[in-house]
N, C-alpha and C positions, 0 to 999 in steps of 0.2 A: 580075973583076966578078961572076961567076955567086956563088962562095963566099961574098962580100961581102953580095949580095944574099940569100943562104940565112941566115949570120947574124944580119943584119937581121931576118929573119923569124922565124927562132927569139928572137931575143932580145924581139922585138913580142909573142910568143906565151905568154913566159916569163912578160911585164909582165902582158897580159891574165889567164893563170893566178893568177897572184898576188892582181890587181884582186877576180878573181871569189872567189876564197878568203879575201878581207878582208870582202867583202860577205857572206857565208855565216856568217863566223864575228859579225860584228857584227849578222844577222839572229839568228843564235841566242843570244848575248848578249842583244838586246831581247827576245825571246819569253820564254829563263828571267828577266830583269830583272821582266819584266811578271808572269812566274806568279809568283816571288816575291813582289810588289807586293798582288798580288791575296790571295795566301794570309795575308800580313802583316796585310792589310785585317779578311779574314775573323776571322782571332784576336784584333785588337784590339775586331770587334764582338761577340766573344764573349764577351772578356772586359771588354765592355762590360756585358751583359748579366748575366754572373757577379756584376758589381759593384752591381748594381740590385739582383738577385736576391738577393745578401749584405746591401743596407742593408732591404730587406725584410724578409729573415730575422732580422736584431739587432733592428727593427721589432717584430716580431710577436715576439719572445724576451720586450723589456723588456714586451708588453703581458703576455705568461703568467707572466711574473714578477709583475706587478703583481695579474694574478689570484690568483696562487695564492700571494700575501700576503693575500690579502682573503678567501679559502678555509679560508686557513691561520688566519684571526683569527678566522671564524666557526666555524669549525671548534670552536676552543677555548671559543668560549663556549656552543656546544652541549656538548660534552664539560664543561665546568663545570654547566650545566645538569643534565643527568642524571646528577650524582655530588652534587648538591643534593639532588635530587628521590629517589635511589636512599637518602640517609642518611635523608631525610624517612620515606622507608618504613620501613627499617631501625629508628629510632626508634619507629613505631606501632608496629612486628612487635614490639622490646621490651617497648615499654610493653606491649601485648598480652598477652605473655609473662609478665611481670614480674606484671603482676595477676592471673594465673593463676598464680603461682606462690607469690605470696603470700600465697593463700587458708590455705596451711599456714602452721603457726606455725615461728618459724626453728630452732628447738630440733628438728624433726623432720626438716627437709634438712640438719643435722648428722649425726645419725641414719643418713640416708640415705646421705650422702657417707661414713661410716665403713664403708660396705658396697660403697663403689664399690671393682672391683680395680685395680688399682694401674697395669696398661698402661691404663684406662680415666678415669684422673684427669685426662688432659690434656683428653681430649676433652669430660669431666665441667666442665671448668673454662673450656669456650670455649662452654659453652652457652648464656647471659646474664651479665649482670652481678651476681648476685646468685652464684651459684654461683662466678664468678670474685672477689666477697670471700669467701665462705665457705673457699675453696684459699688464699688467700691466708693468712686466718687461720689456718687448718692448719699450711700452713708455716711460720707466724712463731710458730707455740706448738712446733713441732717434732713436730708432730702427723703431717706427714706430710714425706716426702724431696723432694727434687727430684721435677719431674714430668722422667721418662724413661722408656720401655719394654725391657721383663726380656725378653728373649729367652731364658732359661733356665726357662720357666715351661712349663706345659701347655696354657696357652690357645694358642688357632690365631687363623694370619693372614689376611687376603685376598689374593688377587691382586695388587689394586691398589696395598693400603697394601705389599706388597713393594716394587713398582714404585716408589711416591714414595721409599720409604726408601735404595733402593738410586741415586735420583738427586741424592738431596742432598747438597752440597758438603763436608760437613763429614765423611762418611761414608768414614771411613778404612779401611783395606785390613784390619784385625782384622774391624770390623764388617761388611763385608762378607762374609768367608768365614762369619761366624755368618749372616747374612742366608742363603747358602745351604744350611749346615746345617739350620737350620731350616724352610725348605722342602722340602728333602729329610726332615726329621724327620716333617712332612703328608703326606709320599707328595704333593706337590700337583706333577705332568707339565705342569700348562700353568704354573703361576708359574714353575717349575724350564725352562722353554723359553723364557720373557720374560726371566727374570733370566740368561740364557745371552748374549739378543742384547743385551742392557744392560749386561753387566761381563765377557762373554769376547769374545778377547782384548785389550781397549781396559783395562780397570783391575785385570781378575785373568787368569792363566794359563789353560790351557784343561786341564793338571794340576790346578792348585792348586783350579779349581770341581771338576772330576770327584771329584776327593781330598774334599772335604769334602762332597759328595752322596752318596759311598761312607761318609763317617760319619756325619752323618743319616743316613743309612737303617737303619747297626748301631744307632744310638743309641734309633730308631723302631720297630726289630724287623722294617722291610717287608724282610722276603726276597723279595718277587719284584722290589723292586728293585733289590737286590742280586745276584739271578739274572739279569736284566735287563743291568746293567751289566758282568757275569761274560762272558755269553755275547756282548757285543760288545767284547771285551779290554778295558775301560775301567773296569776295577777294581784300577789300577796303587796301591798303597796298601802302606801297610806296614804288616804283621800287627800291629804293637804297638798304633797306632793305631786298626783296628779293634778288637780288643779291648778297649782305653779308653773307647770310643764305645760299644760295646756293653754294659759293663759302665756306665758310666754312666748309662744308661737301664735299667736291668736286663732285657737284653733279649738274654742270649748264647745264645739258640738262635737268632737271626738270623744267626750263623755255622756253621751246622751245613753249608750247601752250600759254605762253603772248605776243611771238611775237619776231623778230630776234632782237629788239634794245635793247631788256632787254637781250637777252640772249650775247648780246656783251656787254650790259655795265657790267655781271655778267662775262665773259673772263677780261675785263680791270680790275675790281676791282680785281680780284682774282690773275691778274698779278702783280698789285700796292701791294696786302696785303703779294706777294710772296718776291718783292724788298725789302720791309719794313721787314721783320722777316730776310732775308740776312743781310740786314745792321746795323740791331742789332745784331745777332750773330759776326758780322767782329768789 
């Protein structure tokens, strides 16, 4: 009977354990059910809110759109506006011009224009209207060439007009090594430092400029900057080519700091390229 009754009570004890471990776990069941619940809650008002906040925002989008079609229309008709009012001008300043220039008689801005040099004809020719028929005429009697500029000539450049020439599109990799020839032929160190960040190394070599800076300069006769370029290695060049350059300019004592064998091979070529121009003229 004692065993019986111990049973019993373990078994009553087992039931109650159980009970109370159903209740525990179903207590915490509801408590995460409910934070979930609540957190659920929370993100749906959020993205309550999100949702306001987004029809607001395409709201106020189509309203800036609409402004800044109405910006954008005004806009244009000011910009037509002062390209109105800019020819208007432009047209007084002619006229202006134009009676002032026609005080001479036309037979003497003929005259004039046959004295204009020849890199100066472009600009000759975009000064009015009246100088742009007179070029025109020119060229259609064969009076004058194409308008282009000689870089083989003795007139000097600016800065700037380097700069435009050397950024225009159609300015091919020949023209360009002349472009810095010819600033090297000016001695000009600030065009020659612009035209460096403008075509090296993005369209010429950082040889290929050094090389023909090294011939401007024989061509120019600046020994010092030849000296110059000597005493910071950057006179990689080939003797023939100095010489050529030098002799071209007639300027072979600009070789004399490379040494007597260039400055004689720069007299031989210079006498061979004198034979040769003879014997095509005969």
């Amino acid at each position: 009977a004692g065993q019986e009754e111990q049973f019993t009570m373990k078994k009553r004890g087992a039931k109650s354990a159980n009970k109370s471990a159903k209740r525990s776990r179903r207590s915490a069941n509801r408590t995460a059910l409910d934070r979930l619940r609540a957190e659920l809650k929370e993100v749906e008002d959020e993205q309550r809110e999100a949702r306001k906040a987004l029809e607001e925002a395409q709201k106020n989008i189509k309203e800036l759109d609409k402004r800044k079609a109405d910006l954008r229309a005004q806009e244009k008709k000011a910009a037509a506006a002062v390209q109105i009012e800019e020819l208007d001008h432009s047209r007084e300043a002619n006229a202006t011009r134009e009676c002032f220039l026609t005080r001479l008689p036309r037979d003497l801005w003929d005259v004039v224009a046959d004295k204009v040099d020849k890199n100066d004809r472009a600009a000759f020719s975009m000064t009015c209207v009246l100088f742009r028929e007179i070029q025109r005429e020119k060229v259609k009697g064969k009076r004058w060439g194409p308008l282009a500029t000689n870089l083989n000539t003795s007139c000097t450049f600016t800065c700037s007009w380097f700069e435009f020439a050397a950024q225009l599109p159609c300015c091919v990799l020949k023209n360009l090594k002349r472009l810095v020839k010819m600033a090297a032929r000016q001695n000009d160190p600030i065009t020659l430092d612009h035209l460096k960040d403008l075509l090296a190394p993005s369209r010429l070599s950082v040889a290929e400029f050094l090389r023909e800076i090294a011939k401007g300069a024989a061509w120019g006769g600046h020994l010092n900057l030849l000296k110059k370029m000597d005493s910071a290695k950057e006179l990689n060049i080939n003797a023939l080519e100095l010489c050529r350059s030098a002799a071209a300019g007639g300027q072979s004592h600009s070789l004399d700091s490379r040494g007597s064998r260039l400055h004689s091979r720069c007299i031989a070529d210079n006498r061979l390229r004198q034979h040769q121009n003879f014997a095509r003229r005969r």
